[in-house]
C-alpha positions in Angstrom: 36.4 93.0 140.8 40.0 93.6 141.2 41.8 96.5 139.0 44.6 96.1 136.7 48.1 94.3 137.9 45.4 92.9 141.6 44.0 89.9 143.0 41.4 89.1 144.9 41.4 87.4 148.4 39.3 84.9 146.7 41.9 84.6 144.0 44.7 84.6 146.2 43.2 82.2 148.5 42.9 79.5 146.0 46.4 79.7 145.5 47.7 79.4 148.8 48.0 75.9 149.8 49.1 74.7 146.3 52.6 74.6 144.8 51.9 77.0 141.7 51.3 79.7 145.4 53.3 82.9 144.4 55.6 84.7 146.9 53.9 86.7 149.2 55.5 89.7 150.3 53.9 91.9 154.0 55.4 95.3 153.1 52.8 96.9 155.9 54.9 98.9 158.2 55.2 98.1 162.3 52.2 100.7 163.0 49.8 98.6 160.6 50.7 95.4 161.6 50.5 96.2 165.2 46.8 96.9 163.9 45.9 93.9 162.5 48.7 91.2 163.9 48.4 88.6 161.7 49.4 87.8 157.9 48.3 86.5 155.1 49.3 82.3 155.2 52.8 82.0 153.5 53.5 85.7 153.5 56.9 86.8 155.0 57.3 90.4 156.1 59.7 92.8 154.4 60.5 96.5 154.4 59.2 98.4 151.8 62.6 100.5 151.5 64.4 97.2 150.2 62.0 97.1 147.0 65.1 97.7 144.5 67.1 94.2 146.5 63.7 91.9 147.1 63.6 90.4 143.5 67.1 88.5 144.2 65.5 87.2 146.9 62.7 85.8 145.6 62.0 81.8 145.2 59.5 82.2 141.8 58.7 84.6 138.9 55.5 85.6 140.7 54.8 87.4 143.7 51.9 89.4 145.5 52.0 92.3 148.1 50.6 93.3 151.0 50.2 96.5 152.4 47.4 98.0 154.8 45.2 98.9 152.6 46.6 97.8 149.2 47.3 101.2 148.0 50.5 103.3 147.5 52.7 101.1 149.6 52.2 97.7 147.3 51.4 99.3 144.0 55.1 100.4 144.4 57.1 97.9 145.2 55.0 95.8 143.0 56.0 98.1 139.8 59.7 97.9 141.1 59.5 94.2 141.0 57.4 94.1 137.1 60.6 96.4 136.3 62.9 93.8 137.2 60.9 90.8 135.2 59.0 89.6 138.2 55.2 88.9 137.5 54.3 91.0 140.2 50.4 92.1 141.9 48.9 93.2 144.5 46.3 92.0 147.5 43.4 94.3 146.5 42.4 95.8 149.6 45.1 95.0 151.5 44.9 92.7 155.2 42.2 94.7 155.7 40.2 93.5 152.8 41.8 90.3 154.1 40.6 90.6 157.9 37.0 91.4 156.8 37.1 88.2 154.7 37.5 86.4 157.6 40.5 84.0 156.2 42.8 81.9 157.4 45.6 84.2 159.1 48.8 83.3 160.8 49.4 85.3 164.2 52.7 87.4 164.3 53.1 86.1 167.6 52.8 82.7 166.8 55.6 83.3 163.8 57.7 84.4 166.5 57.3 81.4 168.6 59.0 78.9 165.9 62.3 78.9 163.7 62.9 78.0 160.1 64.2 74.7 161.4 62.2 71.9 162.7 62.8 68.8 163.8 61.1 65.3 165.3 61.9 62.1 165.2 63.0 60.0 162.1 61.2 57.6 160.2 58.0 59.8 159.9 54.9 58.1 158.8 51.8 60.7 159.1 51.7 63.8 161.4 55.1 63.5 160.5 54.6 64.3 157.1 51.3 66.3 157.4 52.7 69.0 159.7 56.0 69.9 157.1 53.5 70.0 154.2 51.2 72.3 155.9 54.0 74.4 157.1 55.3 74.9 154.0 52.1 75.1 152.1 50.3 77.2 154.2 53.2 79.3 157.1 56.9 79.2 155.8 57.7 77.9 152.3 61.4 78.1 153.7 61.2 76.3 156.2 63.6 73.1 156.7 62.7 69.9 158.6 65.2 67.5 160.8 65.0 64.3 160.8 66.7 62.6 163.8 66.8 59.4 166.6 64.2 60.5 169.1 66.7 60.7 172.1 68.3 63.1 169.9 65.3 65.8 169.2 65.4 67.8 172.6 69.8 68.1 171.9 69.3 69.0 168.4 66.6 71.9 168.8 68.9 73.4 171.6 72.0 73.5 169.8 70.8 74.4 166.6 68.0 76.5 167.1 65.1 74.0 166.0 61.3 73.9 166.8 60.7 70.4 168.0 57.7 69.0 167.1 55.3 65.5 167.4 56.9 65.0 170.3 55.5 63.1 173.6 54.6 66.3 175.9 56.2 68.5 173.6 54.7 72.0 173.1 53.6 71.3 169.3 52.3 67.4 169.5 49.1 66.1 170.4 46.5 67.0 172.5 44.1 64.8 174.0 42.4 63.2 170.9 44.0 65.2 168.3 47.1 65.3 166.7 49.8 67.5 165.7 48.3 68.9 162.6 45.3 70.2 164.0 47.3 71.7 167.3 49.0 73.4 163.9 45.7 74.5 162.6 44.5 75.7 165.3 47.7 77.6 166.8 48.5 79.4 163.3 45.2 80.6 162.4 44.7 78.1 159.7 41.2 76.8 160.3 39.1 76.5 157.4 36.9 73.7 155.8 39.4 72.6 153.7 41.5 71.9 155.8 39.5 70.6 159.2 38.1 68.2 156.5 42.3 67.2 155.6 42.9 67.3 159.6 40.1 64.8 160.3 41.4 62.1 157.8 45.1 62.5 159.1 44.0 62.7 162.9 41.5 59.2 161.9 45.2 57.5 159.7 47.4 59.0 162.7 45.5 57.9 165.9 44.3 54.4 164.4 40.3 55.8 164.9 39.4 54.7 161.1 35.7 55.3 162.0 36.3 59.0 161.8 36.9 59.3 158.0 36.2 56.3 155.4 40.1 57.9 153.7 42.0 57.0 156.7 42.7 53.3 155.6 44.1 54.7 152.2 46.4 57.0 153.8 47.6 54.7 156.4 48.3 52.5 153.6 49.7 54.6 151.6 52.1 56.1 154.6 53.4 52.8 155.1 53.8 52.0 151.6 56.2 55.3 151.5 58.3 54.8 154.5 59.2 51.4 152.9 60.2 53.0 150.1 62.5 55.5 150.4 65.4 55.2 153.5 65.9 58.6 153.6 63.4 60.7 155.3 63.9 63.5 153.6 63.1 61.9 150.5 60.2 60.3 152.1 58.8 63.7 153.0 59.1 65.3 149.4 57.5 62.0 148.0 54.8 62.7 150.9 54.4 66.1 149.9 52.8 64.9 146.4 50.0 62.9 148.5 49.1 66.3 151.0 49.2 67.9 148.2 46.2 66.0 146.2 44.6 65.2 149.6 44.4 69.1 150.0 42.8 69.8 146.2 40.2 66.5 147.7 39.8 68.7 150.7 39.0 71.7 148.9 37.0 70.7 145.5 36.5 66.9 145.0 35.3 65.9 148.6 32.2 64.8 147.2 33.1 63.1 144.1 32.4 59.6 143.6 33.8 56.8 141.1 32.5 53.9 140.0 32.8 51.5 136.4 30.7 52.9 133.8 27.7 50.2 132.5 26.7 50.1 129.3 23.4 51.0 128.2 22.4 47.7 127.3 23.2 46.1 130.5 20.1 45.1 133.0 
């Protein structure tokens, strides 16, 4: 059980994925994360010197830290950030409590592969949409998506830095049967029930193979429905966000539910 002012890898791991996910601040230094190279989905390495400026910086009221071991490291910049008003805990454990878990984990070198930017081409229907939510949900709530005429992608990510992606022989698209989102999966560490069962209903909606997952048809549908709606893709992908984002929580804890009209007792 975690102490006073922790969490739990359990805890923390049911957070992560949703939007009430706190910050999650790495404060390991380079010797400990050259030991275990990877990080904790969402988390975004900082040094552990800039505790007194890392509240400003902050996008909630709520953040957990990492360190190797969750000791001296996180307990202290934790208690600078509770002394600024920020709802702060820490990892109990650390990534190594993390690492023996054997959860989802994002490899440094992957992070250092991709920008903050993105961009694909416009009018997104459903890898489209699936790959920013899962990027934001689950690698880099920061990051920032482009939206532009396909000619255009391969221009754009050179002169502005951007990671293209869903793009025909692009380096992050599909591959063979699957699509982009599980290439994502895969390639930042991210596999996990939840989320293989997500990846099968978009890779069944996004590759027109409707026998693969019975949900496909709805989220087709639905895809569709939202691209009608709204001409600007950016607005399409927040919209789109609220639909990964109960898809997930399906995923996760109501994959077996069912629904039907209740009868009344009387009725034969």
């Amino acid at each position: 059980m975690p102490a006073f002012n922790e969490v739990s890898t359990t805890q923390l791991m049911r957070l992560i994925g949703t939007p009430d996910c706190p910050d999650i601040i790495d404060v390991r230094i380079p010797e400990d994360v050259a030991a275990i190279p990877v990080m904790v989905p969402t988390a975004r390495l900082v040094d552990f010197k800039d505790h007194a400026n890392l509240a400003s910086d902050l996008r909630k009221d709520r953040a957990v830290i990492i360190c190797h071991k969750g000791k001296k490291l996180s307990h202290g910049v934790a208690a600078s950030l509770r002394a600024q008003g920020i709802a702060a805990e820490v990892l109990e454990g650390g990534m190594v409590n993390w690492k023996t878990a054997g959860l989802p984990a994002v490899p440094v070198k992957t992070l250092h592969q991709v920008s903050d930017l993105w961009v694909t081409r416009h009018r997104p229907k459903i890898d489209r949409i699936a790959c920013p939510w899962l990027i934001q949900r689950f690698v880099n709530p920061n990051a920032q998506f482009l939206f532009v005429p396909p000619a255009e992608v391969d221009d754009v990510a050179d002169r502005f830095g951007a990671t293209p992606f869903d793009m025909e022989d692009g380096d992050w698209s599909h591959r063979d049967d699957r699509c982009t989102f599980d290439l994502m999966i895969e390639r930042f560490g991210l596999s996990c029930t939840p989320l293989q069962r997500l990846a099968m209903v978009v890779r069944a909606a996004d590759t027109n193979q409707h026998h693969l997952a019975p949900e496909a048809a709805g989220l087709l549908a639905i895809s569709a429905g939202l691209s009608r709606q709204y001409k600007d893709d950016s607005q399409q992908l927040k919209a789109g966000f609220a639909i990964y984002d109960a898809l997930y929580r399906w995923a996760r804890d109501a994959h077996t539910e069912g629904h039907d009209w209740p009868k009344s007792s009387g009725e034969k």
